[in-house]
N, C-alpha and C positions, 0 to 999 in steps of 0.2 A: 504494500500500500504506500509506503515511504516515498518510495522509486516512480511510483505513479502521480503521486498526488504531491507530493513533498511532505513536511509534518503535520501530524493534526491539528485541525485549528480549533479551539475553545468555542460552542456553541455552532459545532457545526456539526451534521448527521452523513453518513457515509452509507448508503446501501447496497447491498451484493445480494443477487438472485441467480440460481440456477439455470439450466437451460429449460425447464421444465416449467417453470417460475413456480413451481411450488411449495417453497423455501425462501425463506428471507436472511439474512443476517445484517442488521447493524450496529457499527459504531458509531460510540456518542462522545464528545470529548465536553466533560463540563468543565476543564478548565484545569480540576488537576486529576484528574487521570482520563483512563479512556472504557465505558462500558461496552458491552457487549450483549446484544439479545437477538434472539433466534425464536422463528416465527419457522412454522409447515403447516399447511392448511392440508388435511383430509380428501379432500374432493372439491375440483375446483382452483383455481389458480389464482393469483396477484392479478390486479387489473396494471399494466404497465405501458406508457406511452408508446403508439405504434413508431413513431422514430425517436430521435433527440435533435435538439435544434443546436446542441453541442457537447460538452464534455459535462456540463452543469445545468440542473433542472433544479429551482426551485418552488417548495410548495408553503403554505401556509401551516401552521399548529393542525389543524383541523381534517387537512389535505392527508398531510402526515398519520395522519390517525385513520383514516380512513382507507387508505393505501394497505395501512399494518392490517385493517382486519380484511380485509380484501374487497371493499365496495369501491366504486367507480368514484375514485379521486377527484376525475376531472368536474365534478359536477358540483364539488363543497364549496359556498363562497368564499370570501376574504378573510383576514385577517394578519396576522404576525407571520412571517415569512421565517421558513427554514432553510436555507442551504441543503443541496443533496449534491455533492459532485459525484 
């Protein structure tokens, strides 16, 4: 991740999905260290953007949480933006 992205940055979220998308893993860096959470959904997949418009997509608080449990992201309004590179 280092070699990719450079260091982690404090208040930013990093996500990694499978080819299958039916697994998630990410890190979180709140600043002084770095979590880790792992998400598989049963049946059914991650809703994930059909391209990327670059290296970095950012979502909202809300986005974000809706993404983890696997409902259609794209649809949650506004608010506080997260970083996902």
């Amino acid at each position: 991740m280092v070699a990719v992205f450079g260091a982690a940055k404090p208040q930013n979220a990093y996500l990694f999905a499978n080819k299958r998308a039916n697994r998630m893993k990410v890190l979180i860096h709140d600043g002084f260290g770095v979590w880790l959470a792992s998400r598989r959904r049963n049946r059914g997949r991650f809703v994930w953007p059909a391209s990327w418009q670059g290296a970095q997509l950012e979502l909202n608080a809300e986005q974000l949480q809706a993404l983890v449990v696997g409902l259609p992201w794209q649809r949650v309004g506004s608010g506080a933006e997260i970083r996902l590179l």
